[in-house]
Structures are given as C-alpha cells and as structure tokens.
C-alpha positions in Angstrom: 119.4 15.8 82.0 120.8 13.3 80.1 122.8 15.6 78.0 124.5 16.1 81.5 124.6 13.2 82.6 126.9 12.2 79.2 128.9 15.3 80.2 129.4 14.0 83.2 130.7 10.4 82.3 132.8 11.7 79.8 134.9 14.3 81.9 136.3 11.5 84.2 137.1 9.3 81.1 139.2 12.1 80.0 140.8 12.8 83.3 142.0 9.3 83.4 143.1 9.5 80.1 145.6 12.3 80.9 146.6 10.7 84.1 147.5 7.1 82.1 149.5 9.6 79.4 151.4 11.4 82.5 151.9 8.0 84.1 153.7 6.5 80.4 155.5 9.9 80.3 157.2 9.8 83.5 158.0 5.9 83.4 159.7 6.8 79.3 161.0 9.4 81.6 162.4 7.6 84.1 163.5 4.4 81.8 165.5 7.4 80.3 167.7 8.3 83.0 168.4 4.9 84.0 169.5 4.3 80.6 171.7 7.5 80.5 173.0 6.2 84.1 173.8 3.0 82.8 175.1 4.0 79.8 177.3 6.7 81.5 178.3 3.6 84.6 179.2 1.7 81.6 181.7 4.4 80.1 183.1 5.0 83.1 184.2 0.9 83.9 185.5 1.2 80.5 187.7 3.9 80.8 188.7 2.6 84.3 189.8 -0.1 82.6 191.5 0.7 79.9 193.3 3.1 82.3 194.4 0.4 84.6 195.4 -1.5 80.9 197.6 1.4 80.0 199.1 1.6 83.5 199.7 -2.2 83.7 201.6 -1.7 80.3 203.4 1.1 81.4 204.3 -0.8 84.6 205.6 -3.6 82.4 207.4 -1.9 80.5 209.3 0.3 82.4 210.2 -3.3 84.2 211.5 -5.0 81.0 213.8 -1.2 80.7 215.1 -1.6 83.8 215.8 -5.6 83.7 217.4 -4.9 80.3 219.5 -2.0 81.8 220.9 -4.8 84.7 221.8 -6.9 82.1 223.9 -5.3 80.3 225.4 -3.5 83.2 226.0 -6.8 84.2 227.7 -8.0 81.4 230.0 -4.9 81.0 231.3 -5.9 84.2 231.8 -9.0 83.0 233.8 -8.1 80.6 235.6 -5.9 82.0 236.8 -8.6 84.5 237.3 -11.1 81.9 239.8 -8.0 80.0 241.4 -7.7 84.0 242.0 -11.7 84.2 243.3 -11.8 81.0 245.5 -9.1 81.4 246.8 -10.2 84.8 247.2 -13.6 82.7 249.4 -12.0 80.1 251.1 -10.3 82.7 251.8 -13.7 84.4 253.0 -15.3 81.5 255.6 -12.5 80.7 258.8 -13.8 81.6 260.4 -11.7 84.4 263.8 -10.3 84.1 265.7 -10.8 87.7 268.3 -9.0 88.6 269.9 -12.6 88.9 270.2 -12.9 84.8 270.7 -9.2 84.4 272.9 -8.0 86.9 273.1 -4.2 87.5 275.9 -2.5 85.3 277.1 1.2 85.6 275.8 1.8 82.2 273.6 0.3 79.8 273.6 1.0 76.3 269.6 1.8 74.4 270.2 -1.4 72.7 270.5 -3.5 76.1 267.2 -1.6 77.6 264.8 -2.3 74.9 266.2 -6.0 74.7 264.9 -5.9 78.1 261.7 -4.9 77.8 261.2 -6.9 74.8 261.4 -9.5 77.1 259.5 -8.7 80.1 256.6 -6.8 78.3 255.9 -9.3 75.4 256.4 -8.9 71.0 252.1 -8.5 71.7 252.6 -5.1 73.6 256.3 -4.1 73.2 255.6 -1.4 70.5 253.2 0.8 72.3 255.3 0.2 75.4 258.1 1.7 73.6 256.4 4.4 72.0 255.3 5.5 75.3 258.9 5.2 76.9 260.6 6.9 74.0 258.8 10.1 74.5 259.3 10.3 78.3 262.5 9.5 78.4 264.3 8.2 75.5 265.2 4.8 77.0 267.2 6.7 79.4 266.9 4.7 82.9 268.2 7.7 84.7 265.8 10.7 83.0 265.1 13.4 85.5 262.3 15.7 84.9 263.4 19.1 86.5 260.4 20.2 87.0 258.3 17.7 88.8 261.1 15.3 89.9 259.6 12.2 87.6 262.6 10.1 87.4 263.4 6.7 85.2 262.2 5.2 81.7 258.7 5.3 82.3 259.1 9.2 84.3 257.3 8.0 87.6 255.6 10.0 89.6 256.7 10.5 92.5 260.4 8.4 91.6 259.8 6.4 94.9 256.7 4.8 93.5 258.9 2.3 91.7 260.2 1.0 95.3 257.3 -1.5 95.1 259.1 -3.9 92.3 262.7 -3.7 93.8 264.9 -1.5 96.0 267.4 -1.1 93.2 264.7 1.4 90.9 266.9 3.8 90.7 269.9 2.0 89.0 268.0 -1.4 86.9 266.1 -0.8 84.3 264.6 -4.0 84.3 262.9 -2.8 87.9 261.6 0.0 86.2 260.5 -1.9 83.2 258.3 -4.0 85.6 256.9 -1.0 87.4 255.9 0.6 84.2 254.5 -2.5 82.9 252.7 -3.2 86.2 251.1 0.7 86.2 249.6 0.8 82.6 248.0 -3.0 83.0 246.4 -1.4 86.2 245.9 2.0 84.6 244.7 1.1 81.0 244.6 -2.6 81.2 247.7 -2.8 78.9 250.5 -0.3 77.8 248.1 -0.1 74.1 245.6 1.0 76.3 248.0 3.0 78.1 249.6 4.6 74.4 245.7 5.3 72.9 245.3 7.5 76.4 249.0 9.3 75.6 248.2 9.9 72.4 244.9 11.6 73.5 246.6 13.6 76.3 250.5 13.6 75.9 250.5 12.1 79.2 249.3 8.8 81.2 
C-alpha cells in the first residue's frame, strides 16, 4: 500500500509538470506571433513611409520642373519683346523719306533708289535689305512678277498691300521702301532677320 500510495502522488506531480511545460510553450508561442506582428506592423510603417518620402520628392520635384519651365518661358518672352521694342525703336529712329524732300520723278536711276533706302532703312541694316531687294527685283520700283502679280522693289504680295504707307506705292520708291522695311521688322524683326529666312527659302 504504500508503494501505491507513492504511485499515486507522483502521477499528479507529473501531470502538472506537463501542464506548466504546455502553459510556457503556448505563452513562447504566443510572445512569438506578437513579435512576428510587430515586427511585420513595423515594416509595413516603414515602407509606408518611405513611400510617402519618395512621393513627396517626386511631388517636389516635378514642381521645381515645372516652375523652372515658367521661368524661362517667361523670360523668352521677355526677350522677345525687348528684341520688338527695340526694333520698333530702330524703326523710329530711322529717318523717313517724304515725298516732300523726294518728290516723285518719272524715272529714277538705281543709284537714286538705294540712296534712298540707305537712308530710310539705316548703314546697321541696309546690306541685307539690299541683298534681299536685289534678288526680287533689281532695285526696279516698277518689277512685275507675271505670274503672281507681286509688284515693286520688295515684290509685294498682293501689290495693294503697300497702300498702307502712301497712295502713291505704285510710282515712289521711297513708299515702297517704307512698306518693305515695315513688313520684315514685323515678319523677322529686322530685314537680317528677314535675309537669314531668304537665304533658307529663296523667299520671305
């Protein structure tokens, strides 16, 4: 009997044994997946945040582009009105040939033409004015192109065009002079800019 009763003293001893062991296992257990949760919450903020980093710098970026893009749009147009004002200036400061100090003749001579133009265009811009003139119509005020009807030094386009500096286009050359100048500083901002765009096409 009192072998038994050891036996039976024993038996629960090692029944609570195994119960304290399954009770550590399943807390190691447990600690376990809340580690694995944590570990995996705390890859996940990262990641969300270094996303939201990389958007922000996109974002930023892209903004800095497009202000930079503004900018210099902004100052192209600025200098492209400064190169208007400035050609409207030299324009201005041209001295005009009136029909007053050069009085309509029957005929005028090459010679007399280009003196005239010298004048009204300017020494600056004269030569690619000329060279422009010279290969529509030979400083010859009354040049008729057969084919499309482009009539004076300068061959405009339709002839009555050059109505607009003076009723007497068809016979002063100094009217057409100032109609041709006026056309390539609107065109091409000058008759250079006017001669670079011939010289590209064989027309302007």
């Amino acid at each position: 009997m009192a072998a038994d009763a050891s036996l039976l003293v024993e038996i629960p001893v090692g029944g609570n044994a195994q119960l304290h062991t399954a009770s550590l296992t399943r807390q190691a257990e447990t600690q376990s997946t809340a580690a694995d949760a944590a570990t995996r919450k705390a890859a996940e903020e990262t990641a969300r945040k270094k996303a939201a980093e990389q958007a922000a710098a996109k974002k930023a970026a892209a903004e800095q582009a497009a202000k930079e893009k503004a900018e210099r749009e902004a100052a192209e147009k600025e200098r492209e009105q400064q190169a208007r004002e400035a050609a409207a200036s030299r324009s201005a400061e041209r001295t005009d040939v009136s029909t007053a100090s050069a009085p309509v003749q029957a005929s005028y001579t090459k010679a007399q033409i280009q003196a005239m133009a010298q004048e009204i265009v300017g020494a600056g811009q004269y030569q690619c004015f000329s060279n422009i003139v010279e290969r529509e119509s030979g400083w010859n005020h009354t040049a008729t192109n057969p084919s499309s009807g482009a009539y004076g030094l300068v061959q405009s386009y339709p002839a009555s065009k050059m109505a607009s500096a003076g009723s007497d286009w068809r016979t002063n050359p100094a009217t057409q002079i100032r109609w041709g100048l006026n056309y390539m500083n609107e065109r091409y901002g000058s008759p250079c800019g006017a001669w670079e765009f011939w010289q590209a096409n064989h027309w302007y």
